[in-house]
C-alpha positions in Angstrom: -13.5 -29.4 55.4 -11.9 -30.7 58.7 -14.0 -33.0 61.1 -17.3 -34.9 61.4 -20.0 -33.2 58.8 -23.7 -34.4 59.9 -26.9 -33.8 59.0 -28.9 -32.5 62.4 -32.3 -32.0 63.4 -32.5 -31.2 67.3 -35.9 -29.6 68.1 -35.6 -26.4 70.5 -37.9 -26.7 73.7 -37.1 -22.8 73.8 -40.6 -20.6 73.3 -40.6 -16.8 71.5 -42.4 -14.4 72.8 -45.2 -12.9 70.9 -43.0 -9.3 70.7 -39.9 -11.0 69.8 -39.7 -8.6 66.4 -41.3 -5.6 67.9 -39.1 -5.2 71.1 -35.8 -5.6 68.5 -37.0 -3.3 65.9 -37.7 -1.0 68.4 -34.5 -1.5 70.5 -32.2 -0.7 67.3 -34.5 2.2 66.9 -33.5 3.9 69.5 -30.1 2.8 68.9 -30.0 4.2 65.6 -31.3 7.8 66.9 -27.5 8.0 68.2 -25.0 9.5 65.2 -22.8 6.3 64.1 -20.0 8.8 64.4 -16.9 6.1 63.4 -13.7 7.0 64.9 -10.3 6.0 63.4 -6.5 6.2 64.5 -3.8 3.8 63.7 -1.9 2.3 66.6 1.7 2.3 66.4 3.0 -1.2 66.2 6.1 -3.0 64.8 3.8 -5.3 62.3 5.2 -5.1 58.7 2.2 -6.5 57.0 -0.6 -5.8 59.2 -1.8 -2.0 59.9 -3.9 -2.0 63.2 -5.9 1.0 63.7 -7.9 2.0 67.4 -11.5 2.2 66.3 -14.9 3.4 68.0 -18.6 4.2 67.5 -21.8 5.1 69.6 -23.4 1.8 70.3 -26.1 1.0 72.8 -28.0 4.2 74.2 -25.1 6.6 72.3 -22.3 4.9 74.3 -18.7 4.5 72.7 -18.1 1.3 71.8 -14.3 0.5 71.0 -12.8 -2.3 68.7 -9.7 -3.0 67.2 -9.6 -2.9 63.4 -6.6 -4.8 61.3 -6.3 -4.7 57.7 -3.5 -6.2 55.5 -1.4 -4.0 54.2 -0.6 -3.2 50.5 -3.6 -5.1 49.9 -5.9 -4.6 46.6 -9.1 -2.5 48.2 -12.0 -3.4 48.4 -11.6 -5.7 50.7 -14.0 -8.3 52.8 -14.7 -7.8 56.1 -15.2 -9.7 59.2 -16.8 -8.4 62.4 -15.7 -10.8 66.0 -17.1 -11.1 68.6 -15.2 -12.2 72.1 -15.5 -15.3 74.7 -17.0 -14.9 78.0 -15.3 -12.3 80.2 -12.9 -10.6 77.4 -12.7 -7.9 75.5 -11.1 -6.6 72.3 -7.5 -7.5 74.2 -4.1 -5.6 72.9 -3.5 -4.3 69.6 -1.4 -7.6 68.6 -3.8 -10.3 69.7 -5.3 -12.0 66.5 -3.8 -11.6 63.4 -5.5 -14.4 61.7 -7.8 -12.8 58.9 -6.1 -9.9 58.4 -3.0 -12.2 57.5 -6.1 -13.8 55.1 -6.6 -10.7 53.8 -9.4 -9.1 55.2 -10.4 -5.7 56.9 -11.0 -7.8 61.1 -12.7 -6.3 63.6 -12.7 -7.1 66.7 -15.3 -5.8 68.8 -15.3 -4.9 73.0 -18.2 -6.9 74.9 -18.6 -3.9 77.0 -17.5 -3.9 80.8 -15.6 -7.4 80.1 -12.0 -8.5 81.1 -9.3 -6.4 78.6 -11.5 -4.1 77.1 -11.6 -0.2 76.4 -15.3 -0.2 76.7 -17.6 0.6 80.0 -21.3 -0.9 80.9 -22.5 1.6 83.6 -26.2 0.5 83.7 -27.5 -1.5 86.8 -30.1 -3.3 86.1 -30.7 -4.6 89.5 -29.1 -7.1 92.0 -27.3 -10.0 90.0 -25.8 -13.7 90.7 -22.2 -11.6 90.4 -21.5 -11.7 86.4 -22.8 -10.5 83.2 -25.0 -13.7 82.4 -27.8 -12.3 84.8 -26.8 -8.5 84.9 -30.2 -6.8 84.4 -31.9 -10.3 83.8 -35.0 -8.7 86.0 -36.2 -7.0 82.9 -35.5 -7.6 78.9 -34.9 -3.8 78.7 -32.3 -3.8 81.5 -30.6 -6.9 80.3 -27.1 -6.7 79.8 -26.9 -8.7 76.4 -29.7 -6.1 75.4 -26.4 -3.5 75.3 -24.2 -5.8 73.6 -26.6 -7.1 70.9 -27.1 -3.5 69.9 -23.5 -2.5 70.0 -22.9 -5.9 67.8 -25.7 -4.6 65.1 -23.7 -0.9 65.5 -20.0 -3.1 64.8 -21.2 -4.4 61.5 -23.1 -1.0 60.2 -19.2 0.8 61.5 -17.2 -1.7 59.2 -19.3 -1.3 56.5 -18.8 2.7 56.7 -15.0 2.6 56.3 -13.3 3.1 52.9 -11.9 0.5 51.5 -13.8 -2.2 52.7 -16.5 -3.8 50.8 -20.6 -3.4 52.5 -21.6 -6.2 50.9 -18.9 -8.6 51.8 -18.6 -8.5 55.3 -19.3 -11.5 57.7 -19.5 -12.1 61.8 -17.5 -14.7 63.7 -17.5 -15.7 67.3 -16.4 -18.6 69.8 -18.2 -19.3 72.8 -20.3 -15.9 74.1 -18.9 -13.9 70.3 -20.5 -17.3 68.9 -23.9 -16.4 70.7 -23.4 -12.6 69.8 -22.7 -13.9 66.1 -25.8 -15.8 66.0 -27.8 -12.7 67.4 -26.8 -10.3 64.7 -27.2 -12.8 62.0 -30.9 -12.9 62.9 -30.8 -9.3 63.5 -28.7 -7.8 60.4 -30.5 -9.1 57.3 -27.7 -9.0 55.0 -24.9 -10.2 55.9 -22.0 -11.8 53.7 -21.6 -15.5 56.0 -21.5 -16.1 59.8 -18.6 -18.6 61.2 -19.8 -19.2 64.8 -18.0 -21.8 67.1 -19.4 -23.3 70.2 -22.1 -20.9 70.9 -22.9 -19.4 74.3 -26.6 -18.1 75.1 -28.8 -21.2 73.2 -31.1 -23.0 74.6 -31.7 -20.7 77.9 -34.8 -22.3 79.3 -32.8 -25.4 80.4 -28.8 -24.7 80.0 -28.4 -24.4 83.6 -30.1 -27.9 84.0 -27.3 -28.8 80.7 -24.2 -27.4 82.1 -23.4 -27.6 85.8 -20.2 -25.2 84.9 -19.8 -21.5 84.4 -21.6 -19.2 82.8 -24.3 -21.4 82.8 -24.4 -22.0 86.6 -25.0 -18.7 87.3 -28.7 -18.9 86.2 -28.9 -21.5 89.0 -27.5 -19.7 91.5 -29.8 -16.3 90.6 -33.0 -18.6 90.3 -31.7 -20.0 93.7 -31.2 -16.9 95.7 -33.9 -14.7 93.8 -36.8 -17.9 93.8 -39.6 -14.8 93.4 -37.8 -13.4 89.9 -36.6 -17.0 88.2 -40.0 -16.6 86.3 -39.2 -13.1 85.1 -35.6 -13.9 84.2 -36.1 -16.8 82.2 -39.0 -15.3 80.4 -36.4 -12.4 79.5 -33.8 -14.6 78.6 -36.3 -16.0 75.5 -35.3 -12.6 74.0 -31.9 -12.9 73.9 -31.7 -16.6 72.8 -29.5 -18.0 69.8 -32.4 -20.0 68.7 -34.9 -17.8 68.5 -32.2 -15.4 66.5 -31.1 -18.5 64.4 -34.7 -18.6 63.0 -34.4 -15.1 61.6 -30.7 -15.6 60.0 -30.7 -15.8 56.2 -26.6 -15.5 55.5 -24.6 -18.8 55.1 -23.5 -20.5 58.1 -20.9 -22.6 59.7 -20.9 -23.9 63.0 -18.7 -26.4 65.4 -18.9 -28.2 68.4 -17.3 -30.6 70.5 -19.4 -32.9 71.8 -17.9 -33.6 75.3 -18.4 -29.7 75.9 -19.2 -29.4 79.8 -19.6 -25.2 79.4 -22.2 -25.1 76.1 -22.8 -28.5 75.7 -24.0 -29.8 72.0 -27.8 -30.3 73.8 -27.7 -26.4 73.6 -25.9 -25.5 70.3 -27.7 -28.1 68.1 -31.2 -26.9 68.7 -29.8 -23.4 67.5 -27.9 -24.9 64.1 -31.1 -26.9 63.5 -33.6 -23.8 64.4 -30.9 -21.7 61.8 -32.9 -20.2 58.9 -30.0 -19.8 56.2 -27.8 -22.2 54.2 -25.9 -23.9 57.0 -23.2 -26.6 57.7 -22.1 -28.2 61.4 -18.9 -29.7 62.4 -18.8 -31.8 64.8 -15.7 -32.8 67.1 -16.6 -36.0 68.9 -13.5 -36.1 71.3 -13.4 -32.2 72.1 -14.7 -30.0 74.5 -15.0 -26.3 75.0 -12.1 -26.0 72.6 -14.1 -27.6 69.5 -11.5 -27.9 66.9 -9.0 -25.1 67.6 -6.8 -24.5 64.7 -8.8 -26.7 62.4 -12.1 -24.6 63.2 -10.1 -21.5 62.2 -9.1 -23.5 58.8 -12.4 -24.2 58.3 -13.8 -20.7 58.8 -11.3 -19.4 56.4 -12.3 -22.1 53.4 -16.1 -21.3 54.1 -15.6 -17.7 53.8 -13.7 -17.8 51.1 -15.9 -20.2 49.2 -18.8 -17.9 50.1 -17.6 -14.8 49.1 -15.9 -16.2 45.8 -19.8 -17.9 45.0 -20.9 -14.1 45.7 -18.6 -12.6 43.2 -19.6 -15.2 40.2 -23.1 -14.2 41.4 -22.9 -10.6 41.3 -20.4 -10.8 37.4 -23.3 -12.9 36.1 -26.0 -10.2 37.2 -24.1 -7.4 36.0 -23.5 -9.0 32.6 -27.2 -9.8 32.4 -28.3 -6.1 33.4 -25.8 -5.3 30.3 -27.6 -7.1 28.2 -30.9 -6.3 28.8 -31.1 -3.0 27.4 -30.1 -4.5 23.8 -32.2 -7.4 23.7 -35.2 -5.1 24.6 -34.5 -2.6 21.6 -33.9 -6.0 19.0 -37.9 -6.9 20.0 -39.2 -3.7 19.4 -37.6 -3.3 15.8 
């Protein structure tokens, strides 16, 4: 494994509210009221081993959700999957963009963060007057937040790449940088059984003080709304405790690997280590002591493709060992009753 590996214990000073688990489960309740209704068509490219295909699903209130799937081709099905999640601003971007675990031979999708940069996918709600961006879109009200939508939509991603033949339920992970790292985190605390989560310098921990952390977008646009709205910064930061990494993190169960660099001015280490230590599941850090926002580019990505890997091979020794005991079973039980 590339970079600094550390053993970590940063406390959160983040609270949960007493109806953390109540307003979720109710949330993907009425989420899950909406038909899933998968939709697939492959896109016409010039890729020789790659098949991209245009993919949607009803997310958030029955809205469709669009993502790009890409899947190796020729490749021996089953295959693993992995569900991404974009940075700050962007959305699933064109049909060639990211080619990297399809290439490692998985079944990739990559998910819209709805109403963001090049995207397919809309966010028509409200949700009241905001500092100008998505960070406080709706932050007046948990039920009008905006990463209420996306959460949802992200639970939705990994339920729509588990329906599709050919790729394996029980082998399918989430990855994310920046914001798709905090989306990552939230549906690992969300989705109980996921394969592995790879998240990389996570957005949307430690909410109670980030703006005080970061004096740089996203982040700064929790000052500004507290600023201009002094009468509602009590309301929005009590809403944000719903939507925060760490208080996801302590409901995650799959393995985990996270990175950060630790000169990061726009989610400094002070926000993502509370959320790695608060983490529930089997977890690892990396650490980049020089880097900033950027963590450890290409070597992250190496990383994340060892870990998975490792995971999912541990899984498959796991799952040949059960099914040779279950074989057994039956004969041993007849031999002690002869």
């Amino acid at each position: 494994m590339h970079g600094e590996m550390v053993e970590i214990d940063e406390p959160t000073t983040q609270t949960e509210p007493d109806d953390f688990d109540s307003f979720w489960a109710a949330t993907l309740a009425d989420t899950a009221t909406f038909p899933l209704d998968v939709r697939v068509e492959e896109s016409s490219t010039r890729l020789s081993t790659v098949a991209v295909y245009d993919v949607s699903f009803r997310g958030f209130g029955g809205d469709r959700v669009n993502a790009w799937l890409r899947v190796p081709r020729g490749a021996t099905t089953p295959l693993p999957g992995i569900v991404q999640f974009t940075g700050y601003g962007h959305g699933r971007g064109h049909a060639l963009r990211d080619l990297l675990w399809a290439s490692a031979g998985y079944a990739h999708l990559v998910v819209d963060a709805r109403g963001q940069g090049h995207g397919a996918t809309d966010d028509e709600y409200s949700g009241g007057p905001s500092a100008g961006s998505f960070l406080t879109r709706g932050l007046r009200s948990r039920y009008e937040y905006y990463y209420r939508r996306v959460f949802a939509d992200g639970v939705r991603a990994a339920a729509a790449l588990r329906s599709i033949e050919d790729v394996d339920a029980a082998s399918v992970g989430v990855v994310g940088a920046s914001q798709g790292g905090g989306i990552a985190l939230a549906i690992a605390g969300l989705v109980s059984d996921l394969a592995f989560v790879v998240v990389q310098a996570p957005f949307l921990c430690e909410l109670n003080r980030a703006s005080d952390l970061s004096l740089e977008h996203p982040y700064a646009l929790l000052r500004e709304y507290a600023a201009t709205r002094r009468l509602d910064a009590v309301a929005a930061f009590d809403t944000l405790r719903y939507f925060d990494g760490v208080n996801h993190a302590k409901r995650a169960s799959a393995p985990a690997l996270l990175s950060t660099g630790l000169v990061d001015g726009i989610t400094p280490p002070a926000t993502v280590l509370p959320a790695f230590s608060a983490y529930a599941g089997r977890k690892q850090i990396v650490l980049w002591s020089h880097n900033g926002h950027e963590a450890g580019g290409e070597l992250d990505d190496e990383n994340a493709l060892a870990f998975a890997a490792s995971v999912l091979a541990v899984r498959e020794t796991r799952a040949a060992h059960n099914a040779a005991a279950r074989t057994q079973e039956p004969t041993t039980t007849r031999a002690a009753h002869r």
